[in-house]
C-alpha positions in Angstrom: 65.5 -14.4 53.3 67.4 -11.0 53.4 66.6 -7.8 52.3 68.8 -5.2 50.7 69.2 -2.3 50.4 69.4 -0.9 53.9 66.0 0.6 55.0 64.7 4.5 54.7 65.8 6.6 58.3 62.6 8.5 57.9 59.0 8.2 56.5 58.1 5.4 54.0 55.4 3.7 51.4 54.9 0.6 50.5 52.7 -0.3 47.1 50.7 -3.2 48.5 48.1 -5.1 46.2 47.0 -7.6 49.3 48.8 -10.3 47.0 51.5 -12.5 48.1 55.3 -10.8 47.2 53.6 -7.3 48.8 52.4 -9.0 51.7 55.9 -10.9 52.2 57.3 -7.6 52.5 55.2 -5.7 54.5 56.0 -8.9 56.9 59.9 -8.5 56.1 60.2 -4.9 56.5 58.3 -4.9 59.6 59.9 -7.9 61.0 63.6 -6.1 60.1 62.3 -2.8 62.2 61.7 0.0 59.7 59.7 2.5 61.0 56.9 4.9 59.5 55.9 2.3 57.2 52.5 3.9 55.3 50.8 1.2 53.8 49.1 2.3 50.0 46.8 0.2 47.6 45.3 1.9 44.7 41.6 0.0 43.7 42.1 -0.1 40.0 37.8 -1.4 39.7 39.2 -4.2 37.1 37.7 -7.2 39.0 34.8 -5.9 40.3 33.7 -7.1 44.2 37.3 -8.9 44.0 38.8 -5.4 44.3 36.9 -4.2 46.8 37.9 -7.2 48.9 41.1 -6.3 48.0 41.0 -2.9 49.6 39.4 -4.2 52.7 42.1 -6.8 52.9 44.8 -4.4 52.9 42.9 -2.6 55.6 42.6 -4.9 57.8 46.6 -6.0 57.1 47.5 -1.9 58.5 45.2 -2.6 61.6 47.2 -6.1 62.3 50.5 -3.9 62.4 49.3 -1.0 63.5 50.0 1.1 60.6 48.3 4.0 58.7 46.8 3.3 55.1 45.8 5.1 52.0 43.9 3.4 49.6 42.2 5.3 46.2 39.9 3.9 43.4 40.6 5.3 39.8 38.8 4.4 36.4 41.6 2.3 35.1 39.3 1.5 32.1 38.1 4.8 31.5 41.7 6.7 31.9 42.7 3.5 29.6 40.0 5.0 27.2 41.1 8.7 27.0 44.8 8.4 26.7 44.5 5.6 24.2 47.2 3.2 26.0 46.6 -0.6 27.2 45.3 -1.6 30.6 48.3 -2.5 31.9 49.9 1.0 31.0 47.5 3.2 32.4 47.3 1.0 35.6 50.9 1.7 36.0 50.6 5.4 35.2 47.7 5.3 37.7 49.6 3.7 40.2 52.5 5.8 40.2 51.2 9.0 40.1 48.9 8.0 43.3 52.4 6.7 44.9 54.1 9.8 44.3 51.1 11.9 45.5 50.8 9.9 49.0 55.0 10.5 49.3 54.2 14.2 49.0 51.2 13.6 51.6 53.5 11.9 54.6 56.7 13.4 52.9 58.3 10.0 52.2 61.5 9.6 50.2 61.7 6.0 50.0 58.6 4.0 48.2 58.9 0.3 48.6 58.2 -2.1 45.6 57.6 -6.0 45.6 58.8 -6.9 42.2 61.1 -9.8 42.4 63.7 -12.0 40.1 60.7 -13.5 38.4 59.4 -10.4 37.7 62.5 -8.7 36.6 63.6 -11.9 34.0 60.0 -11.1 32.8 60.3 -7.1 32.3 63.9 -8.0 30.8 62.2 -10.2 28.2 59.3 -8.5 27.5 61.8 -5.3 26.8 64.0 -7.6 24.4 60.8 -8.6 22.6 60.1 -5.1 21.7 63.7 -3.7 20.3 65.1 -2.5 23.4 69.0 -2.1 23.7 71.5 -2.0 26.5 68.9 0.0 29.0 66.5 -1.8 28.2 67.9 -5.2 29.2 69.0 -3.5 32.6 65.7 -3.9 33.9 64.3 -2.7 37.1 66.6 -1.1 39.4 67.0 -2.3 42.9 67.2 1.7 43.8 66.4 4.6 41.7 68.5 7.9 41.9 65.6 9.8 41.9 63.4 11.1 44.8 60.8 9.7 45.7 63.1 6.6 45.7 61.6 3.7 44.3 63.3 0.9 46.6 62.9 -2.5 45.1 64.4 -5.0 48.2 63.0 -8.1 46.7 64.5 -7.8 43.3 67.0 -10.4 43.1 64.7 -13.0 45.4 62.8 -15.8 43.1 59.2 -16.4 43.5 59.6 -19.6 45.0 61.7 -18.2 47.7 58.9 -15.8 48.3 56.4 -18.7 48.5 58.0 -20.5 50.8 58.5 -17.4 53.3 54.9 -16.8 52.8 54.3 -20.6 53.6 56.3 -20.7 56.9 55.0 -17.8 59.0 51.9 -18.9 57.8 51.1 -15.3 55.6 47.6 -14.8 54.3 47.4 -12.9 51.1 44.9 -12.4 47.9 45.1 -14.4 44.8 44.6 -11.9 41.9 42.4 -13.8 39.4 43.4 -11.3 36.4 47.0 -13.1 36.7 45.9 -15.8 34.9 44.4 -14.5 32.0 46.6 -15.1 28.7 44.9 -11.8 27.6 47.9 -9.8 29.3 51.1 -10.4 27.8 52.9 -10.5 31.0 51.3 -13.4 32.2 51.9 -15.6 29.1 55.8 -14.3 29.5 55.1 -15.8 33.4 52.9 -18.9 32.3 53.9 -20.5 29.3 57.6 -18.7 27.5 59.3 -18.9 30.6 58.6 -22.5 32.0 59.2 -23.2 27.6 62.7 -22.0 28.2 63.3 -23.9 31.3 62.2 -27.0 29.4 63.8 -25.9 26.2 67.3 -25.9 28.2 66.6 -28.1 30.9 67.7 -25.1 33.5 66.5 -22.4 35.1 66.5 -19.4 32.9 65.5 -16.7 35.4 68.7 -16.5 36.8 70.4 -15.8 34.2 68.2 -13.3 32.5 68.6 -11.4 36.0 72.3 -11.6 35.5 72.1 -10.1 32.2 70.4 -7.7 33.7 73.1 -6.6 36.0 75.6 -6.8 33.6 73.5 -4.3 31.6 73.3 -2.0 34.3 77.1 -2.4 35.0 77.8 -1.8 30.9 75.1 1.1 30.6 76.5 2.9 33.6 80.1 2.6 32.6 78.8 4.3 29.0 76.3 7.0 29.9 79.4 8.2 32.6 81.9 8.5 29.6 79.6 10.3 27.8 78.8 12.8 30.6 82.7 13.4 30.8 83.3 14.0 27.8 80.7 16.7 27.8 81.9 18.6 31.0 85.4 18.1 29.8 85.0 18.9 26.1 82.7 21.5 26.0 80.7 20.1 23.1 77.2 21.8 23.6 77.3 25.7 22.9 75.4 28.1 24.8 72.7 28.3 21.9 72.3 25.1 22.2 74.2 23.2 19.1 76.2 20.1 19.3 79.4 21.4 17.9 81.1 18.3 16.3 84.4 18.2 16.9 87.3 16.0 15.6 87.0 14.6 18.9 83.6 14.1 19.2 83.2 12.2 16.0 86.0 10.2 16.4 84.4 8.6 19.5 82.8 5.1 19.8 79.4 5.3 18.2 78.4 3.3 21.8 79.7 6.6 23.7 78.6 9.1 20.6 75.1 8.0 20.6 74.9 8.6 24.4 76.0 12.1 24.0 73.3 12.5 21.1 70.7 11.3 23.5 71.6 13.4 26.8 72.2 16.8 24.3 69.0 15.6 22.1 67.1 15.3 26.0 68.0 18.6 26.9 66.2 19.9 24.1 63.1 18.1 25.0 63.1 16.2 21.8 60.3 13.5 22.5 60.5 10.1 20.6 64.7 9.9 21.1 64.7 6.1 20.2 67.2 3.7 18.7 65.9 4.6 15.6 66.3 8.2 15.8 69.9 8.0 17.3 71.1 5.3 14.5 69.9 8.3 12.2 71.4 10.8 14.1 74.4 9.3 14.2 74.3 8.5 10.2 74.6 12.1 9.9 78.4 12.7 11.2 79.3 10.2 8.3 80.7 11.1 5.2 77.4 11.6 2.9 75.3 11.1 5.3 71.6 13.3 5.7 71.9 17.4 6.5 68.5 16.8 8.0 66.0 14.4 9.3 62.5 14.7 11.0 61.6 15.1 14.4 58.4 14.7 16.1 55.7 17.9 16.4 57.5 19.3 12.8 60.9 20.1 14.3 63.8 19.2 12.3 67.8 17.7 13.1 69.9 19.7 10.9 73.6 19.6 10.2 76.0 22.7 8.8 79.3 24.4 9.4 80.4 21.6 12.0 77.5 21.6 14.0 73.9 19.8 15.1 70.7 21.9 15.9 67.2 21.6 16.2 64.8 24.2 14.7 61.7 24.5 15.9 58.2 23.7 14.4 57.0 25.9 11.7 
């Protein structure tokens, strides 16, 4: 089973529950020779003893390789509580800001994910399901641009190809109970709409929700790019901030115009810049269409005299 991309020159994390893609990694990566591998598991106190045992699992896992560990607890329910989001989001939140505080700690640049094709046809979905468009259906990235990066090696390797790694070098790793509760969304996406779609078209779906995935990615690129051109090379945005809207500009392909409204609309720090709020935004370069729409936090999208701003909140 390879592993791509190629591995990080100097320090790096890898996110390790104790459960069976992590583990397969940790055995890959080490197996394939990278080097200042930190291992880091954040005890979320869901399951109780279970989690504990999870910890003390993962210990035991950097003593068998020899490598250094850093495992947290956090009050996934209580932080769940106080910022009024699911479970499953603030575990993530939790997760990633302990991930980017141990790459500060050893001074990482590379943290190492497990998710896998199963897990990406599921994200994909789960995305779809709730209005997403091209980005969206990209997915997970395999490597982002950003720093830490997150480095995702697995991405494009099915589950039962992970199994049956696991299987032959004889891997032990921790069943999480809580991923077989219906209760979580996710997990009825993995137990019963996935294997409904296999059986609905007698194929494996997976597969080709990853490729759409790609293809998104490819598509998505290929726009956001034009878009960025055509700012450096038009001039568009004035120094005071306005979206000057040129003949040019609104002669473009609403695919590339919308783009442009969402990098100029991000460099504004407009919060909430959705689908929704571009399909507006862009229903106001049309004949008749709105002067001015609402923003979040009482800020307003106005248009006059060939030109977008955004006032500020009275």
């Amino acid at each position: 089973m390879p592993i791509s991309p190629s591995f990080a020159s100097g320090p790096a994390l890898l996110a390790i529950s104790g459960g069976r893609d992590s583990v397969a990694l940790l055995h890959l990566l080490v197996s394939a020779g990278q080097k200042g591998l930190v291992l880091c598991h954040l005890n979320h106190g869901l399951r109780g003893r279970e989690s504990g045992q999870d910890a003390a699992f993962v210990r035991r896992l950097g003593r068998k390789y020899g490598l250094p560990c850093e495992i947290e607890k956090t009050p996934v329910s209580e932080q769940a509580r106080t910022q009024k989001v699911s479970i499953e989001t603030a575990a993530r939140m939790a997760r990633y800001d302990f991930l980017h505080r141990m790459a500060l700690r050893h001074g990482a640049e590379c943290i190492y994910l497990a998710h896998h094709a199963d897990d990406q046809a599921e994200t994909i979905l789960a995305n779809l399901c709730r209005g997403t468009g091209i980005s969206g259906l990209k997915g997970m990235v395999a490597e982002t641009a950003t720093a830490p990066v997150l480095c995702r090696p697995l991405l494009e390797m099915p589950r039962a190809e992970i199994e049956a790694y696991v299987k032959a070098h004889g891997l032990a790793y921790r069943e999480d109970s809580s991923n077989l509760s219906p209760a979580h969304r996710r997990n009825r996406l993995r137990h019963e709409v996935l294997p409904l779609l296999n059986e609905v078209y007698a194929r494996e779906v997976t597969p080709l929700i990853v490729r759409l995935g790609r293809q998104a990615a490819r598509d998505e690129d290929c726009l956001q790019q034009q878009a960025r051109e055509f700012i450096q090379q038009e001039g568009v945005i004035a120094q005071d901030g306005r979206l000057l809207l040129s003949t040019k500009l609104r002669s473009l392909h609403p695919a590339v115009l919308s783009r442009i409204l969402h990098f100029w609309l991000g460099g504004l720090a407009v919060p909430g810049v959705d689908a929704d709020l571009l399909d507006d935004a862009l229903a106001m370069l049309r004949p008749g269409g709105p002067a001015k729409i609402n923003l979040q936090g009482g800020r307003h999208l106005r248009r006059k005299a060939g030109c977008l701003w955004v006032t500020e909140a009275v």
